[in-house]
PyMOL Python script that loads the backbone (N, CA, C, O; Angstrom):
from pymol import cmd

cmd.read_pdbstr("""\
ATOM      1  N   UNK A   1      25.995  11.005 -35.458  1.00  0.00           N
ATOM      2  CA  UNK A   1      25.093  12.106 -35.177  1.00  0.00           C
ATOM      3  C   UNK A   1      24.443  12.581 -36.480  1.00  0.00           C
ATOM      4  O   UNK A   1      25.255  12.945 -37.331  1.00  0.00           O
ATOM      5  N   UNK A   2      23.152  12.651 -36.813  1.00  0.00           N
ATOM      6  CA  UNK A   2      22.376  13.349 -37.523  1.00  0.00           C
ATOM      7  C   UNK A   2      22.646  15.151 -37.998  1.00  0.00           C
ATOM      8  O   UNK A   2      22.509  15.930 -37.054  1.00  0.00           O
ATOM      9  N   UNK A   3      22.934  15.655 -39.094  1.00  0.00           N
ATOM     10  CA  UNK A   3      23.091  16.719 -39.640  1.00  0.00           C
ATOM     11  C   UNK A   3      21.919  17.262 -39.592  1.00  0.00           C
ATOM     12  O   UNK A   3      21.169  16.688 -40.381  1.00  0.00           O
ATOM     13  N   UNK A   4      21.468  18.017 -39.089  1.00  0.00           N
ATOM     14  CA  UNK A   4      20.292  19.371 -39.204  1.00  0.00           C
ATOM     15  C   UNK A   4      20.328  20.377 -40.517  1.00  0.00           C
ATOM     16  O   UNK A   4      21.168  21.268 -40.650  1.00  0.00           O
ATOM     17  N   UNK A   5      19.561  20.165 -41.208  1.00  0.00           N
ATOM     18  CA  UNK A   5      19.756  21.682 -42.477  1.00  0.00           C
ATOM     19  C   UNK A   5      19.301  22.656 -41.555  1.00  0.00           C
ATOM     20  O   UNK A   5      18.480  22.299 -40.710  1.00  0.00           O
ATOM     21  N   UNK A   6      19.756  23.996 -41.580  1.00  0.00           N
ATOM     22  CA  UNK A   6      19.161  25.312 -41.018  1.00  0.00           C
ATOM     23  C   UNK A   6      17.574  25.654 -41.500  1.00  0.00           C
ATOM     24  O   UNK A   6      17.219  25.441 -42.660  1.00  0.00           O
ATOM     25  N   UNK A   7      16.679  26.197 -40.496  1.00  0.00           N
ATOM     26  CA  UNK A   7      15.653  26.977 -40.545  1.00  0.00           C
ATOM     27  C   UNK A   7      15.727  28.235 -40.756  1.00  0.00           C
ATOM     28  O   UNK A   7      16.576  29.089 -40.501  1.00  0.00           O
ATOM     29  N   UNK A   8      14.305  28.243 -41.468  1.00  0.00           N
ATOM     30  CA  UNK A   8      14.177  29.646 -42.656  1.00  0.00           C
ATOM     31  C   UNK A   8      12.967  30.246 -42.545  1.00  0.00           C
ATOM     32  O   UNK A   8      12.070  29.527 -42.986  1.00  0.00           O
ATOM     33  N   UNK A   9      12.634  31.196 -42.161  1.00  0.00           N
ATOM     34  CA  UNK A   9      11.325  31.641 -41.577  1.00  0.00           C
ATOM     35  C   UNK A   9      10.862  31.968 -43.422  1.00  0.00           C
ATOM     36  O   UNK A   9      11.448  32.602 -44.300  1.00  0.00           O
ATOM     37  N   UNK A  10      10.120  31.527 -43.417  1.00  0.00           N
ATOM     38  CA  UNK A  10       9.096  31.355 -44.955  1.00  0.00           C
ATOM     39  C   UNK A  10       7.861  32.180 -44.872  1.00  0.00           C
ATOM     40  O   UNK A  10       6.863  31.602 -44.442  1.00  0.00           O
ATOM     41  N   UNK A  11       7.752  33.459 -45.216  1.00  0.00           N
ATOM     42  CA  UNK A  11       6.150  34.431 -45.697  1.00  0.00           C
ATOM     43  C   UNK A  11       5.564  33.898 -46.701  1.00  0.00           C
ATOM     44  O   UNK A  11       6.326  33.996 -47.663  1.00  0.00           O
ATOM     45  N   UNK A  12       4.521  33.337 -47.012  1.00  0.00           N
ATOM     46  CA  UNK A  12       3.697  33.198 -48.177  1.00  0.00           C
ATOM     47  C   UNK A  12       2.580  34.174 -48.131  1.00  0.00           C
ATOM     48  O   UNK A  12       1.930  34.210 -47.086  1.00  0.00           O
ATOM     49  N   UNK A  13       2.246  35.000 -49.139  1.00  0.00           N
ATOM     50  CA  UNK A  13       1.034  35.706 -49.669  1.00  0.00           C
ATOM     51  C   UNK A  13       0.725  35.244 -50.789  1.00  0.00           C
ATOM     52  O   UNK A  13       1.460  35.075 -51.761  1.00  0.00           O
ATOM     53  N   UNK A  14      -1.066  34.895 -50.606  1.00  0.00           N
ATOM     54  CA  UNK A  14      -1.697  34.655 -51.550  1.00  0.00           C
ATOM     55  C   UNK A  14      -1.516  35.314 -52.554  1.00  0.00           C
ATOM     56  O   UNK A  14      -0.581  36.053 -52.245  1.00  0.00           O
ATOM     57  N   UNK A  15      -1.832  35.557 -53.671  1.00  0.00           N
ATOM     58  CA  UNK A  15      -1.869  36.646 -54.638  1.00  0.00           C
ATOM     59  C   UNK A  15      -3.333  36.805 -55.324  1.00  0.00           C
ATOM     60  O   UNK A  15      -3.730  37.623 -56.155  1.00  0.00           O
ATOM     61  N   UNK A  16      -3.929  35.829 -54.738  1.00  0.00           N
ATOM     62  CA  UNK A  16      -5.766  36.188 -55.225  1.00  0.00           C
ATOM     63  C   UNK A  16      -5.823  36.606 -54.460  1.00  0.00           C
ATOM     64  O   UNK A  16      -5.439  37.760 -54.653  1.00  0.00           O
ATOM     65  N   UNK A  17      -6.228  36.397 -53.004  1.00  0.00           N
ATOM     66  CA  UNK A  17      -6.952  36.902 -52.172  1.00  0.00           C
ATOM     67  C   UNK A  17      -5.999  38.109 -50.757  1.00  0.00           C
ATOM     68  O   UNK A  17      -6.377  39.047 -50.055  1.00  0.00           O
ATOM     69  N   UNK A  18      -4.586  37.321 -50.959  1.00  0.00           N
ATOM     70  CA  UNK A  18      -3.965  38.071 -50.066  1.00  0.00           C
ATOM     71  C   UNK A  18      -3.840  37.661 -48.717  1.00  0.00           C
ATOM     72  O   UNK A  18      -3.189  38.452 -48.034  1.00  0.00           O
ATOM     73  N   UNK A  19      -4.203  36.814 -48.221  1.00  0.00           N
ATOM     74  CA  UNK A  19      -4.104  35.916 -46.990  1.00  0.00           C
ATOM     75  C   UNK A  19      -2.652  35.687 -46.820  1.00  0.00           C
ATOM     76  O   UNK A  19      -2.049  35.111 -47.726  1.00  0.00           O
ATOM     77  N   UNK A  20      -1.974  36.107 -45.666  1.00  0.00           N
ATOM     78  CA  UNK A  20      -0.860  35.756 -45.304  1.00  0.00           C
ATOM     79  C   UNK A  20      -0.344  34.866 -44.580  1.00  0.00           C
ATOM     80  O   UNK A  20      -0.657  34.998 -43.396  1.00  0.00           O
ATOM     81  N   UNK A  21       0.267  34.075 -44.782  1.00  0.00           N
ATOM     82  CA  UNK A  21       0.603  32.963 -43.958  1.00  0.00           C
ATOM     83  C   UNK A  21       2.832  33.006 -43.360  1.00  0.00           C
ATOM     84  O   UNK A  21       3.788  33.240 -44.100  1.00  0.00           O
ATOM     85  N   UNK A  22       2.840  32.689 -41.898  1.00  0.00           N
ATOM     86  CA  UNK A  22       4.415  32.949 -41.808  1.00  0.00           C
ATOM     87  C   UNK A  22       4.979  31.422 -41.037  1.00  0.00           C
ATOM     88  O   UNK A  22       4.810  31.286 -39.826  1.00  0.00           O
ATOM     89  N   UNK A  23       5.446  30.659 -41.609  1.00  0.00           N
ATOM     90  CA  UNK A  23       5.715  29.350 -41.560  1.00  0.00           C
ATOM     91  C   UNK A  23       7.861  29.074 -41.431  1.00  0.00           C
ATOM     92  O   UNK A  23       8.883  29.600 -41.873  1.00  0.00           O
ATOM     93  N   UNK A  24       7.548  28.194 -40.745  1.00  0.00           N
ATOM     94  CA  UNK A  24       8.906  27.783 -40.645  1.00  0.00           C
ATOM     95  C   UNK A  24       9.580  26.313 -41.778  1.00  0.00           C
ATOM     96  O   UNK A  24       9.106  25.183 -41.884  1.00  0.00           O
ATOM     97  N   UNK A  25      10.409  26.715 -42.250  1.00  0.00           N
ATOM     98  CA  UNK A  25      10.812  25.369 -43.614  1.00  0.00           C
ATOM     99  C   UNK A  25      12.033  25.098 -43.659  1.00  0.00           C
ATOM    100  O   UNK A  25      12.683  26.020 -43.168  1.00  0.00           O
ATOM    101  N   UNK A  26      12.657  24.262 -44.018  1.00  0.00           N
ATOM    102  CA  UNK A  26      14.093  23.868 -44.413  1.00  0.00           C
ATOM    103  C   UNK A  26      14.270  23.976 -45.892  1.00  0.00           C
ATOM    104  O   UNK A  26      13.509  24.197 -46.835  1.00  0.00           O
ATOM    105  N   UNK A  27      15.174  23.809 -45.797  1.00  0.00           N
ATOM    106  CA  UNK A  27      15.447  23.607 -47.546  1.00  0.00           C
ATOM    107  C   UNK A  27      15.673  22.050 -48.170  1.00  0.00           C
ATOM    108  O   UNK A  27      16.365  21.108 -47.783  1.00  0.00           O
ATOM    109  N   UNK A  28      14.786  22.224 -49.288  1.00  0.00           N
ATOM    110  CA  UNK A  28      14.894  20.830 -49.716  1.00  0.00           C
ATOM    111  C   UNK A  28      15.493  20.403 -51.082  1.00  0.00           C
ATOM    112  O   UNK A  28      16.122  21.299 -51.645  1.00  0.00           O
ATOM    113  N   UNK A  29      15.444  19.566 -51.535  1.00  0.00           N
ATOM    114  CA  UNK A  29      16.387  18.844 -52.902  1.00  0.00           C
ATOM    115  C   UNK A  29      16.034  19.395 -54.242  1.00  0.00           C
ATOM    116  O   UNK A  29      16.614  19.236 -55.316  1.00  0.00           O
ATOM    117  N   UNK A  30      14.575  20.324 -53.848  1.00  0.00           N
ATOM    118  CA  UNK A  30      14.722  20.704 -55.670  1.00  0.00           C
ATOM    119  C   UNK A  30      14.844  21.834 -55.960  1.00  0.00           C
ATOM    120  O   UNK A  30      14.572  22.388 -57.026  1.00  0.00           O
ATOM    121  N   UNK A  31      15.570  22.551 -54.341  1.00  0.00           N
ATOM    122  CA  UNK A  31      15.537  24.128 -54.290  1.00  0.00           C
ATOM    123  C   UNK A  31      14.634  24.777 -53.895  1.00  0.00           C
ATOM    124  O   UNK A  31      14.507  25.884 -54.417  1.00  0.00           O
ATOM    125  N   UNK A  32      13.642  24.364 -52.825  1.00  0.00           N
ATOM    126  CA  UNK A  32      12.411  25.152 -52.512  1.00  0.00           C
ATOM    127  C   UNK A  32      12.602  25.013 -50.937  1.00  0.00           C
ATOM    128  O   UNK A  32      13.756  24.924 -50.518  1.00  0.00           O
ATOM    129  N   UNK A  33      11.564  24.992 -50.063  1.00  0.00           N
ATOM    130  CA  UNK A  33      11.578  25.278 -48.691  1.00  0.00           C
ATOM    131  C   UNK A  33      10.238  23.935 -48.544  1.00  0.00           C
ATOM    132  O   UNK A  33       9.156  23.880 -49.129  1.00  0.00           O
ATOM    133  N   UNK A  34      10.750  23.125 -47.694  1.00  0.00           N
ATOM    134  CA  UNK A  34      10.097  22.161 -47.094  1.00  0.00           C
ATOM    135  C   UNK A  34       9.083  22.904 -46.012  1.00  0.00           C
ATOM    136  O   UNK A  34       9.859  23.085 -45.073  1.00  0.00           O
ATOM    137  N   UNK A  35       7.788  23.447 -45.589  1.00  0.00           N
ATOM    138  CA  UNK A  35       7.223  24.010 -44.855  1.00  0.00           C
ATOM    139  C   UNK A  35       5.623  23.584 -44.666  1.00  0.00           C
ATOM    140  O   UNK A  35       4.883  24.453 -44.205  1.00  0.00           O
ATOM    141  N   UNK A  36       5.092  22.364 -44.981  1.00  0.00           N
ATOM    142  CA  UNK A  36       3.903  21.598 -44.734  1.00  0.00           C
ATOM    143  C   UNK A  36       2.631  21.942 -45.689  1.00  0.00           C
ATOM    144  O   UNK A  36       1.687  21.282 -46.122  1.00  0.00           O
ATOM    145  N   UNK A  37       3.109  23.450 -45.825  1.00  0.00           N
ATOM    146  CA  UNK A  37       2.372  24.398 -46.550  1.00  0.00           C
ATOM    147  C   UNK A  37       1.292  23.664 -48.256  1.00  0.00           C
ATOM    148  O   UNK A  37       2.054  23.351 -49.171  1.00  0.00           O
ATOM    149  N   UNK A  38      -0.262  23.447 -48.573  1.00  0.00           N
ATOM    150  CA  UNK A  38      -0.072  22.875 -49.400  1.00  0.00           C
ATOM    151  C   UNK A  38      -1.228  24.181 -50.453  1.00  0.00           C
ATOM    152  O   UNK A  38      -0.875  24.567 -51.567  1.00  0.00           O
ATOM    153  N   UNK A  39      -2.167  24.515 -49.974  1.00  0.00           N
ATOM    154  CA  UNK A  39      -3.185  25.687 -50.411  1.00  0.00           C
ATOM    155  C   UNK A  39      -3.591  26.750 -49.803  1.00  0.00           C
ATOM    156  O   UNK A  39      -3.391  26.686 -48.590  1.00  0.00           O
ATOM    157  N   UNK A  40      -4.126  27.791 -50.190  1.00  0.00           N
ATOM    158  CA  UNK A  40      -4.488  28.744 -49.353  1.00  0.00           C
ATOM    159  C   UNK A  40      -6.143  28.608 -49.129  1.00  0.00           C
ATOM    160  O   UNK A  40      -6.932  28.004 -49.856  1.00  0.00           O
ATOM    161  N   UNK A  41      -6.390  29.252 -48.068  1.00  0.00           N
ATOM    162  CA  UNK A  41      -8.249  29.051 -47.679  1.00  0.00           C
ATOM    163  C   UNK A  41      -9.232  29.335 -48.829  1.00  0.00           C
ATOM    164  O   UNK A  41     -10.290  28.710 -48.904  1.00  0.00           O
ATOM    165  N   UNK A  42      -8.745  30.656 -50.086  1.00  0.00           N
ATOM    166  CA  UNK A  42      -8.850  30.628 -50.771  1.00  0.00           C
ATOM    167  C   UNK A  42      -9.260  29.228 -52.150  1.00  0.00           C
ATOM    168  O   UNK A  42     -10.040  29.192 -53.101  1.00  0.00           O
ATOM    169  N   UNK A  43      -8.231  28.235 -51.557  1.00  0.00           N
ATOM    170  CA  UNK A  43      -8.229  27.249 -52.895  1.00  0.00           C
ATOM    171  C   UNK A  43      -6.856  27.542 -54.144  1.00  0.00           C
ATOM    172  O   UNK A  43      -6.431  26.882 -55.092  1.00  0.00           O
ATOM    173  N   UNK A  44      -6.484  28.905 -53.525  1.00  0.00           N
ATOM    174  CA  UNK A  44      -5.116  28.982 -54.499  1.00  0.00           C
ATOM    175  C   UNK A  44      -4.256  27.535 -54.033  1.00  0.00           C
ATOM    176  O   UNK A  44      -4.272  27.120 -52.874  1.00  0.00           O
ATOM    177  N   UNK A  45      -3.440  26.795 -55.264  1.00  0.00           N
ATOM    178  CA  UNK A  45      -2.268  26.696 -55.216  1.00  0.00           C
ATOM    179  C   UNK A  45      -0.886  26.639 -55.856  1.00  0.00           C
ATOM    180  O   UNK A  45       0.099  25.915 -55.708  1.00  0.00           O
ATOM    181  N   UNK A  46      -1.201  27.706 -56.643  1.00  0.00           N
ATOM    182  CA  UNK A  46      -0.334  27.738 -57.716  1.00  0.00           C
ATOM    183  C   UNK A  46       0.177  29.227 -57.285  1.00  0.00           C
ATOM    184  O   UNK A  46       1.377  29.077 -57.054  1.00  0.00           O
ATOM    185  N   UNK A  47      -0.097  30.313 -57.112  1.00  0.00           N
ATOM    186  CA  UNK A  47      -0.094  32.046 -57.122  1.00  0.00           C
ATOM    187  C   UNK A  47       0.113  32.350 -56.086  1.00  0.00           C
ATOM    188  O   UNK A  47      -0.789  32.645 -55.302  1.00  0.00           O
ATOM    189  N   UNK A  48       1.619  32.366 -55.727  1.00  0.00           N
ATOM    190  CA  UNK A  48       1.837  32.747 -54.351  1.00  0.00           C
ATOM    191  C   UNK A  48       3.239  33.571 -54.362  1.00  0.00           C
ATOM    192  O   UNK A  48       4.178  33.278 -55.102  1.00  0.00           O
ATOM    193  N   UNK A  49       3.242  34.843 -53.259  1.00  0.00           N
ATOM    194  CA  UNK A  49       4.797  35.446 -53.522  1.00  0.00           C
ATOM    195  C   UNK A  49       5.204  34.858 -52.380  1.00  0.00           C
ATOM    196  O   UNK A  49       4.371  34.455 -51.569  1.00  0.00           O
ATOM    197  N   UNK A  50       6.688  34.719 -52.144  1.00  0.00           N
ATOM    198  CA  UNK A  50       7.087  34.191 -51.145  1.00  0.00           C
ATOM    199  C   UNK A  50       8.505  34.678 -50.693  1.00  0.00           C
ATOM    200  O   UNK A  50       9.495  34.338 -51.341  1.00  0.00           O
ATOM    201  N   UNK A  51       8.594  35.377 -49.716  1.00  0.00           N
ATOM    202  CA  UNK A  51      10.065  35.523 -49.212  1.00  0.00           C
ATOM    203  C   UNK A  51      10.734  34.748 -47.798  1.00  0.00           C
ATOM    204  O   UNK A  51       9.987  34.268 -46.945  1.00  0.00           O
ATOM    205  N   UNK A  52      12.008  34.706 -47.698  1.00  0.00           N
ATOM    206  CA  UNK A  52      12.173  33.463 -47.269  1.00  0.00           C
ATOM    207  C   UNK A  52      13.532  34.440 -46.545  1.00  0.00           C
ATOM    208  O   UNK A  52      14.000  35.408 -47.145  1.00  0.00           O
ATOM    209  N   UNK A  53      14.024  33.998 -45.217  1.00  0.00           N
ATOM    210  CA  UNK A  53      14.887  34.947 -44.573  1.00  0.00           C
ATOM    211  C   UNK A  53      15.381  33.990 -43.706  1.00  0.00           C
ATOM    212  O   UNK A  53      14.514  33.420 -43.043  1.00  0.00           O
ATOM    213  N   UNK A  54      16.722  33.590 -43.487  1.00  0.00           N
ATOM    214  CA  UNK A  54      17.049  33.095 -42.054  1.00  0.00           C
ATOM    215  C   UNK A  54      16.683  33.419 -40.735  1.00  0.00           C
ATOM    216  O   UNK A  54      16.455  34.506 -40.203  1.00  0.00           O
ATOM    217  N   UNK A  55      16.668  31.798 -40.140  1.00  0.00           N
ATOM    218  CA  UNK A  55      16.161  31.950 -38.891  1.00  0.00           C
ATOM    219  C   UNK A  55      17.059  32.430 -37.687  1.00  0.00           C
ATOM    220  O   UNK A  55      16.569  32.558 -36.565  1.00  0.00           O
TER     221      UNK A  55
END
""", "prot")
cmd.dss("prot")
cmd.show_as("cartoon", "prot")
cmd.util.cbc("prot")
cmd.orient("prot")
């Protein structure tokens, strides 16, 4: 049987523009949250706050 890592409801806010985005992620190997997530509409992708909470 296949092991599941737990889901983590993931907030990202821009920090240029402020666009909020609320995404679902796992956790992955270099300590971050796997969540598809790659820029904001903006064009940010570096400047982002992010809190991260079990699902």
């Amino acid at each position: 049987m296949t092991e599941t890592k737990p889901r983590y409801k993931v907030t990202i806010r821009c920090s240029e523009c402020g666009e909020k985005y609320i995404l679902r992620g796992r956790p992955n190997s270099e300590g971050g949250y796997d969540t598809g997530f790659k820029r904001c509409v903006c064009g940010n992708e570096t400047s982002f706050d992010i809190d991260v909470t079990p699902e």
